[in-house]
Phi, psi and omega in degrees: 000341192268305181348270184334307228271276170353310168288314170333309164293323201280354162308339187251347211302136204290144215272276179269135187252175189263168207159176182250144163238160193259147174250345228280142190276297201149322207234111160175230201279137137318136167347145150198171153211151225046028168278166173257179232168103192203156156279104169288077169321337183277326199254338193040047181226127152335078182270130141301099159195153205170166185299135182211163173275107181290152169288143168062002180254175193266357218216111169276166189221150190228156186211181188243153146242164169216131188234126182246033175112344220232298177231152168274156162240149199265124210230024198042191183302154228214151174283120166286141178226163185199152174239112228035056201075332203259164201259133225259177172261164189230121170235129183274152170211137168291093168278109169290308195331301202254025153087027201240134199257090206258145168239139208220096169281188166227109160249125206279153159198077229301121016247019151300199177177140145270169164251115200263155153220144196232197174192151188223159231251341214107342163222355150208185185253157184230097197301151169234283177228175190240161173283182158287213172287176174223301211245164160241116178062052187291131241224298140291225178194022183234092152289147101284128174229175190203138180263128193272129194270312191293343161272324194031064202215161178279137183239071190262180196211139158247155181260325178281029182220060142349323189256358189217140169228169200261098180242147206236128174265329167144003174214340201188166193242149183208137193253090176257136158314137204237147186269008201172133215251157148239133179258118179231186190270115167313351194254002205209129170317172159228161215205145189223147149188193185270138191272118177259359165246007176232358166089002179230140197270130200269109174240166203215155199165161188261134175318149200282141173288133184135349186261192157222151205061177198297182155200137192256114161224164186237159180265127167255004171139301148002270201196169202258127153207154243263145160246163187288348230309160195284338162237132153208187191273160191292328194205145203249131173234191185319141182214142209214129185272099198278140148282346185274299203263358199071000167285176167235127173256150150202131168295148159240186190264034213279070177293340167213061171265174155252358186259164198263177167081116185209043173248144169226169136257132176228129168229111179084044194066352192238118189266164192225117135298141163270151148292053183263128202276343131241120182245141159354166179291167176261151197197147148266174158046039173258182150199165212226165199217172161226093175330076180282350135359271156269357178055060174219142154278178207198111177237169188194124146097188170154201173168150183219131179062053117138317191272119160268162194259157164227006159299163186236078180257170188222115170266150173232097177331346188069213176281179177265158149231152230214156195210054215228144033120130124196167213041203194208177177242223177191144225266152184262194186279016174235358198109199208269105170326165178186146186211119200222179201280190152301106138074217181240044174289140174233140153308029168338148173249165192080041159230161173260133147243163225234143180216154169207140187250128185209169178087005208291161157295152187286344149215183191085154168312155173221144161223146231252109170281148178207124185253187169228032165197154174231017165224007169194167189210151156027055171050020160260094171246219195251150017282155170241118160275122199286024187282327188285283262262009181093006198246093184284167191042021170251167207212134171298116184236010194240152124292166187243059212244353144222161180207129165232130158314105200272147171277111177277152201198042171088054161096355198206117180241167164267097160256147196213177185187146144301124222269119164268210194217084160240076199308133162123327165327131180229154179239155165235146216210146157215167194242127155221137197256124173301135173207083183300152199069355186270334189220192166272358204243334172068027144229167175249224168165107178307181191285212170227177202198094196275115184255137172238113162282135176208192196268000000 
């Protein structure tokens, strides 16, 4: 049956799958990499900044940009901050509480380091206060921050201060201690944002040196606390909180795998390598946003062994998958059949799904039609009403391209399938159950159920 079935989707399959596109114009930002990266909702634009090297020059310099899908624009100048020369990291973050577009630094001031925050109006950045010290004698330049909705605080991190983190109320900074450090190799970026199914904020990092692979914790208010997952990449790279799908995207930074595909998903602790048939160059120290808008991440710049990047790619997760109700049925001799998802099955795809048929007569076959339309059958179109064939007021609400026989079972059956992986896809699906006597035609026929395979 998933053969059949598997065609059946692929006959429906969505115009676009999900993937990455190259955006890069020609005309926008210089190369950079430890730049920042945030979607402005209020400006309905992608903001950018951070530090870059002018050819030939000896002095690096930094600036603001904007991206509205189409081109960038030049937003003027951005504060350089740098650390041993080198041009330091920058994380943009959307404080909702107070409505502020925060640019979130580091800054030394040997042998301390702070935290700077700055905001910005639309047309510049403006300081608003620095934290106190965090760190001694600090060793990098790649800070992060992320804004915590449940809390409704700026959450930033530095790796050589495991034990502390820097929180921004939407006026002033505060340096808390933590009940549980997150430890990483301080020399190798990090990376932060929000987990949208566990409700908690997602940090990323390279295992402390001598170790291998990514290493994962969530903020509980607190304290850091470390996740497991059973897969992830050798190196973590830029990440973005989709809002669409509930997911967390990340590129990751694995620049000298050889192995391909190197987009994940994480939700809840469980990472997904995607199967994307493009990806960006491999890379670090890239960063990436999410266009809640356009439902797109938006990633830019990065670099690997010293050359930065000035591309521009856009991922689009593509569909979700769904399970949902439409047209109605007609009533049999227990009531009106009705077929609905399991419980809480979605057509994932590498899940099985589960349907369930109730209302059935309490014995004899039903039987489970499943199409790749709900608006024509044989150029005839749907809905069709089955009052000539003898069954009135019952109604076709499907094409008809595959058919199975349900195990009836005192009224109530299961159809279920191995979900394959044709993302985007929709199926349509009615129950028509033998009920001998009820009409002259002796069936009835449930409402229909409209299937998406995704993610």
């Amino acid at each position: 049956m998933l053969r059949e079935f598997a065609c059946v989707c692929a006959l429906s399959a969505a115009v676009f799958a999900q993937g990455w596109v190259d955006r890069t114009t020609g005309t926008g930002p210089f190369a950079r990499s430890n730049h920042g990266l945030c979607y402005d909702p209020v400006r309905g634009y992608t903001l950018m900044a951070g530090a870059y090297w002018p050819s030939g020059a000896s002095t690096p310099q930094a600036d603001t940009w904007s991206w509205d899908g189409t081109v960038w624009t030049p937003r003027g100048t951005a504060p350089l901050v740098t650390f041993q020369g080198q041009p330091s990291g920058y994380a943009l973050v959307w404080h909702a509480a107070a409505a502020q577009m925060l640019m979130i630094t580091f800054t030394v001031n040997w042998p301390d380091g702070h935290f700077d925050a700055r905001v910005w109006d639309g047309t510049s950045w403006s300081t608003l206060a620095s934290s106190a010290n965090v760190v001694y004698a600090p060793q990098s330049f790649y800070p992060c921050a992320a804004y915590d909705p449940v809390r409704q605080e700026t959450i930033a991190f530095h790796p050589d201060a495991p034990g502390k983190v820097g929180v921004w109320d939407g006026s002033s900074w505060t340096v808390r201690n933590v009940t549980s450090p997150a430890i990483f190799n301080q020399l190798a970026p990090v990376h932060m944002c929000l987990d949208p199914v566990a409700n908690r904020l997602l940090l990323t990092g390279t295992q402390p040196t001598g170790g291998t692979g990514a290493r994962f914790y969530e903020w509980n208010g607190f304290g850091w606390n470390q996740r497991l997952p059973a897969v992830y990449p050798a190196r973590p790279g830029a990440i973005a909180n989709d809002t669409f799908h509930n997911r967390v995207i990340m590129f990751d930074g694995e620049y000298a795998s050889t192995t391909p595909n190197h987009t994940w998903t994480i939700a809840n602790g469980t990472l997904t390598r995607l199967n994307t048939p493009i990806d960006p160059s491999l890379r670090e120290r890239a960063a990436m946003a999410f266009d809640t808008a356009r439902s797109v991440c938006v990633l830019f710049g990065g670099s690997v062994s010293g050359t930065s990047f000035g591309d521009t790619w856009e991922f689009d997760h593509g569909a979700t998958a769904s399970f949902t109700s439409y047209g109605g049925g007609c009533l049999g001799s227990r009531g009106v059949p009705n077929i609905a998802a399991q419980g809480t099955s979605t057509p994932r795809i590498g899940t099985t799904f589960s349907a369930h048929v109730s209302n059935l007569p309490w014995t004899g076959p039903a039987f489970m039609l499943v199409g790749v339309s709900n608006s024509q059958y044989a150029g005839t179109p749907l809905p069709i009403d089955l009052s000539v064939l003898g069954a009135p007021t019952c109604n076709l609400l499907t094409s008809i391209e595959l058919v199975e026989v349900l195990t009836n079972v005192l009224g109530a059956a299961t159809w279920s399938f191995a979900v394959p992986p044709v993302q985007g896809a929709s199926f349509y699906t009615q129950v028509l159950p033998l009920d001998p006597g009820i009409n002259p035609l002796g069936l009835t026929a449930s409402n229909g159920g409209h299937g998406v395979i995704g993610l």
